[in-house]
C-alpha positions as CSV (number, residue, x, y, z in Angstrom):
1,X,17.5,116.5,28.4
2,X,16.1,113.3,28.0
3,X,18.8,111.8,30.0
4,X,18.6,113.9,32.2
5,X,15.2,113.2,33.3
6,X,15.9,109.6,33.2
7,X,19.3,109.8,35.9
8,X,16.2,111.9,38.0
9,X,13.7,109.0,37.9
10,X,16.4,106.3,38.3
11,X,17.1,108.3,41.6
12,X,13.5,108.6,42.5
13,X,13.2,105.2,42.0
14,X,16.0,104.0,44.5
15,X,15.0,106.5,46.7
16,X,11.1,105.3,46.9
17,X,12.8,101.4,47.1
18,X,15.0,102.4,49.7
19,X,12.2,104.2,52.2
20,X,10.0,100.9,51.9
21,X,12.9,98.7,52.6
22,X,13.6,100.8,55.7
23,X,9.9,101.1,56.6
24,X,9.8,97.2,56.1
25,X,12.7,96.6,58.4
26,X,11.2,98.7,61.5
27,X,8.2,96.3,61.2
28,X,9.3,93.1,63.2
29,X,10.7,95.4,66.4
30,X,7.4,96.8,66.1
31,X,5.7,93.6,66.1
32,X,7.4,92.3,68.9
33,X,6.8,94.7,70.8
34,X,3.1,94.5,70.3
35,X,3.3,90.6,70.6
36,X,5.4,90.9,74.1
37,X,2.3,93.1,75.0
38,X,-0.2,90.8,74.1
39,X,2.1,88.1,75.9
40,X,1.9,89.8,79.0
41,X,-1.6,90.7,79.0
42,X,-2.6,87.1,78.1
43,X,-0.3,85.9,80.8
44,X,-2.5,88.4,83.4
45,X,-6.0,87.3,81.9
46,X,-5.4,83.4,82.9
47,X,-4.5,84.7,86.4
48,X,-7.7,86.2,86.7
49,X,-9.8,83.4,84.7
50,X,-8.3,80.9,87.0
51,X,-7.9,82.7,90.1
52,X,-10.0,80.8,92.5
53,X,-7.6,77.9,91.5
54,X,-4.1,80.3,92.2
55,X,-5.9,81.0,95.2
56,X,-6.4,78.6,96.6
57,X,-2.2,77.1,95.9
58,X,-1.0,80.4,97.3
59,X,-3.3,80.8,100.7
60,X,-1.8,77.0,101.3
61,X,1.1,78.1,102.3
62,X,2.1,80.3,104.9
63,X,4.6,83.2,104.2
64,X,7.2,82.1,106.7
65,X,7.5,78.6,104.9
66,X,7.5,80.6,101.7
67,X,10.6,83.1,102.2
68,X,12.6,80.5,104.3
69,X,15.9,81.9,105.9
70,X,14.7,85.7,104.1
71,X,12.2,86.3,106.4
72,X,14.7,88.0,108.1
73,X,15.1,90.3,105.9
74,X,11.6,91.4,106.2
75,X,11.1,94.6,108.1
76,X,10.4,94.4,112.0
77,X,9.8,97.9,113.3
78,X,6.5,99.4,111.5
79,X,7.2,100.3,107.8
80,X,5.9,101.5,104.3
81,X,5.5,98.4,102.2
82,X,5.0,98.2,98.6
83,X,3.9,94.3,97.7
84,X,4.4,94.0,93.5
85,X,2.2,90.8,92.7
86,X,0.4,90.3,95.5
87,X,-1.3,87.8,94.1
88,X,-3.8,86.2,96.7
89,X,-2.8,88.9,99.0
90,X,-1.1,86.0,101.4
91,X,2.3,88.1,102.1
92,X,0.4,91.8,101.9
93,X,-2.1,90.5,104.7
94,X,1.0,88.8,106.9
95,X,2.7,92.0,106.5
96,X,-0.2,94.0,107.0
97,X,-1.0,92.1,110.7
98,X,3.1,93.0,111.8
99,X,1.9,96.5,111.9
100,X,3.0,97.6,108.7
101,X,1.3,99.7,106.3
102,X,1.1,97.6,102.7
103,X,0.1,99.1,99.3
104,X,-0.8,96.0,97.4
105,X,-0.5,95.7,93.4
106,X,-2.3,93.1,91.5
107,X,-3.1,93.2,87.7
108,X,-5.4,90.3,87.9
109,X,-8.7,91.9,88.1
110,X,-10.5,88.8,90.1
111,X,-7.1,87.9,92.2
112,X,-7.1,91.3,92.9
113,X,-11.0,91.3,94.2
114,X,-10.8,88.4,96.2
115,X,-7.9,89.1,97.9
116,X,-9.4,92.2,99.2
117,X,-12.6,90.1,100.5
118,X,-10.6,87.6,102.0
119,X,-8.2,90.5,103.7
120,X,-11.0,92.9,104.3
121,X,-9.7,93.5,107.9
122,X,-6.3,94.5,107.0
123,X,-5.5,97.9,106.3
124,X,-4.0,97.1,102.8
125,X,-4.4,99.4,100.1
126,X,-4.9,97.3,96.4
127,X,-4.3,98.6,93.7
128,X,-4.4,98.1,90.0
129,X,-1.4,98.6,88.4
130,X,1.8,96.1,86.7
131,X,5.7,96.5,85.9
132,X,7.7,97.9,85.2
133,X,5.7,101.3,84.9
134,X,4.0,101.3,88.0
135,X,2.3,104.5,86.8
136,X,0.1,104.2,89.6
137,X,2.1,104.3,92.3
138,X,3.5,107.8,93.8
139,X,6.8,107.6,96.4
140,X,6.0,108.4,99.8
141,X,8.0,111.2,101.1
142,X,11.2,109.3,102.0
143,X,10.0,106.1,99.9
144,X,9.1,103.1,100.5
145,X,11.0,100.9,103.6
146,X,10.2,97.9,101.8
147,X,9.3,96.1,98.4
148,X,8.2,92.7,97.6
149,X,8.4,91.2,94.2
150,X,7.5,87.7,94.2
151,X,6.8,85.1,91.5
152,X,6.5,88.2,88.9
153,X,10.4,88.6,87.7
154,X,10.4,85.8,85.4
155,X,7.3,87.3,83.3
156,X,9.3,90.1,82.5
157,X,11.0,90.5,79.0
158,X,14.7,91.4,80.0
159,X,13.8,95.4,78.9
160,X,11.3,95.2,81.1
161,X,13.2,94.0,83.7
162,X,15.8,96.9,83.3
163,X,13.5,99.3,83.3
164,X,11.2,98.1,86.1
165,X,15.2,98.0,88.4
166,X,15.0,101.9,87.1
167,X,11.5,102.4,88.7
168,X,12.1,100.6,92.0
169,X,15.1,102.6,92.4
170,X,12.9,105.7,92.0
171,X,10.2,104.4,94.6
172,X,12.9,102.8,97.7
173,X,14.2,104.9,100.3
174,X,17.9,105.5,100.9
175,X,18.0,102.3,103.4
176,X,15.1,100.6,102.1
177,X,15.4,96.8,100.9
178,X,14.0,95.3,97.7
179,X,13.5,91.6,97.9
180,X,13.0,89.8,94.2
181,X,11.9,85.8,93.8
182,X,13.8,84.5,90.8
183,X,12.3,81.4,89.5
184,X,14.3,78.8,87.7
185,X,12.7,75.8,86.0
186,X,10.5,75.1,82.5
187,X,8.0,77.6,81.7
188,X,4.0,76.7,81.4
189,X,2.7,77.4,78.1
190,X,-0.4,79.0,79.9
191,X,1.1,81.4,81.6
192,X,4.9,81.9,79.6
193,X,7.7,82.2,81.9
194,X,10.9,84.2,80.7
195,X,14.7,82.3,81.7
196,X,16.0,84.3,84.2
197,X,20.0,85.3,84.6
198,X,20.8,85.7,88.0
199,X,24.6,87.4,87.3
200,X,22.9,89.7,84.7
201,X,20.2,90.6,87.1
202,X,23.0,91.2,89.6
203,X,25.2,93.7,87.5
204,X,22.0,95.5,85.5
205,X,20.7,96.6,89.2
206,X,24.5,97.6,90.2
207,X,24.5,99.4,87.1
208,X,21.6,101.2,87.7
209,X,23.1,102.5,90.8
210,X,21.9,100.2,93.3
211,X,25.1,99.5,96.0
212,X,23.8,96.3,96.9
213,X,23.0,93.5,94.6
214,X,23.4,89.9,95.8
215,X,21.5,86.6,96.2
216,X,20.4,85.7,99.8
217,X,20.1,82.1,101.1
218,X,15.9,80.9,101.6
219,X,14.8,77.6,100.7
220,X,15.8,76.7,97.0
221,X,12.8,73.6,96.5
222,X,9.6,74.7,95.2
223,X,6.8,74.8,97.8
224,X,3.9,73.7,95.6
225,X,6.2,71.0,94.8
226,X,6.7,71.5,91.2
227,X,9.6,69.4,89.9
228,X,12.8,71.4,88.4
229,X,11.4,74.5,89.8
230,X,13.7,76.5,92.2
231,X,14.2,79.8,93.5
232,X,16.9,82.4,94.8
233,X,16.0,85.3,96.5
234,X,17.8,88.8,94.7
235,X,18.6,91.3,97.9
236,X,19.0,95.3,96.2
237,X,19.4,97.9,98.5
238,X,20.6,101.7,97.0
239,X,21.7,102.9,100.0
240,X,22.0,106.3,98.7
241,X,23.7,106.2,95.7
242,X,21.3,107.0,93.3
243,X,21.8,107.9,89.5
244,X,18.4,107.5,88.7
């Protein structure tokens, strides 16, 4: 009998071991998931602390100079516009003054605020809201003609980034175009900037059901003239063939 309670407690035992070893080894997914969080929001607080400064870098350059060659690809007849980062609200107000109608996002609470003084006259809509959730935004009827994601992509985490190709696929209409800035270059500590696959990019959007996927030509040298800092412009279009 005595045993037999003993074989029963030595099982306990390894049992109770055993559930704080798996607890334990949940704990550092969890934590980085919380510390990517904090990341992120950190990352949106210096924007706003320092905004008159990004301000004043972005509004010094014009849009055109900017996008380069992909200005083309830019919508011409009046369309639905969804800007992601808007930033300053330099490409939402450019947009805005072709005729189009722009829905704005900005995270950065004073960016956000100032961009709306400064482009009072436009007919943007700003709102408050950040990838890749975009719980904020609804789909127009037949979705959006056009979104602009620039300078964001390379603050993403690369789960982010899969699921915020998920979302815009949800949002775009059937011959919509999705334009993405990929930056390449050394991160600032202040602000920490994410390494950036272009060929992964490429193949998670085509896997997600977008049909096209493919870098454009623009103007690869950094306009505030930040050494070893380049871009390439990521073209998606679904075209219809949604699995999401």
């Amino acid at each position: 009998m005595l045993s037999t309670q003993r074989k029963c407690l030595r099982i306990l035992q390894v049992l109770f071991i055993g559930s704080i070893i798996l607890k334990d080894c949940t704990l550092p997914h969890n934590f980085q998931d919380a510390e990517a969080h904090n990341t992120k929001q950190k990352t949106i607080d210096f924007y706003s602390t320092n905004s008159l400064s990004f301000f004043e870098q972005y509004q010094s350059i014009n849009t055109a100079d900017v996008f380069g060659s992909a200005i083309a690809l830019f919508p011409v007849k009046p369309s639905i516009i969804l800007d992601i980062g808007s930033g300053s609200g330099r490409d939402a107000a450019w947009m805005a003054k072709q005729g189009h109608i722009v829905t704005a996002v900005e995270p950065a609470v004073n960016m956000r605020k100032q961009a709306a003084i400064l482009h009072h006259q436009q007919p943007i809509q700003w709102i408050d809201d950040r990838l890749p959730e975009l719980s904020s935004i609804n789909r127009p009827q037949s979705g959006f003609d056009f979104i602009l994601i620039s300078a964001v992509w390379m603050h993403l985490t690369p789960d982010d980034r899969l699921i915020a190709l998920q979302r815009l696929a949800s949002l775009i209409s059937d011959e919509g175009t999705i334009l993405i800035s990929l930056r390449h270059g050394p991160s600032d500590p202040s602000r920490p900037m994410l390494p950036i696959n272009t060929t992964k990019e490429i193949e998670n959007a085509k896997n997600i059901g977008f049909k096209t996927a493919e870098t454009v030509p623009t103007s690869e040298q950094d306009k505030l003239g930040r050494q070893n800092v380049y871009w390439e412009m990521l073209k998606l279009k679904i075209q219809g063939h949604r699995t999401t």
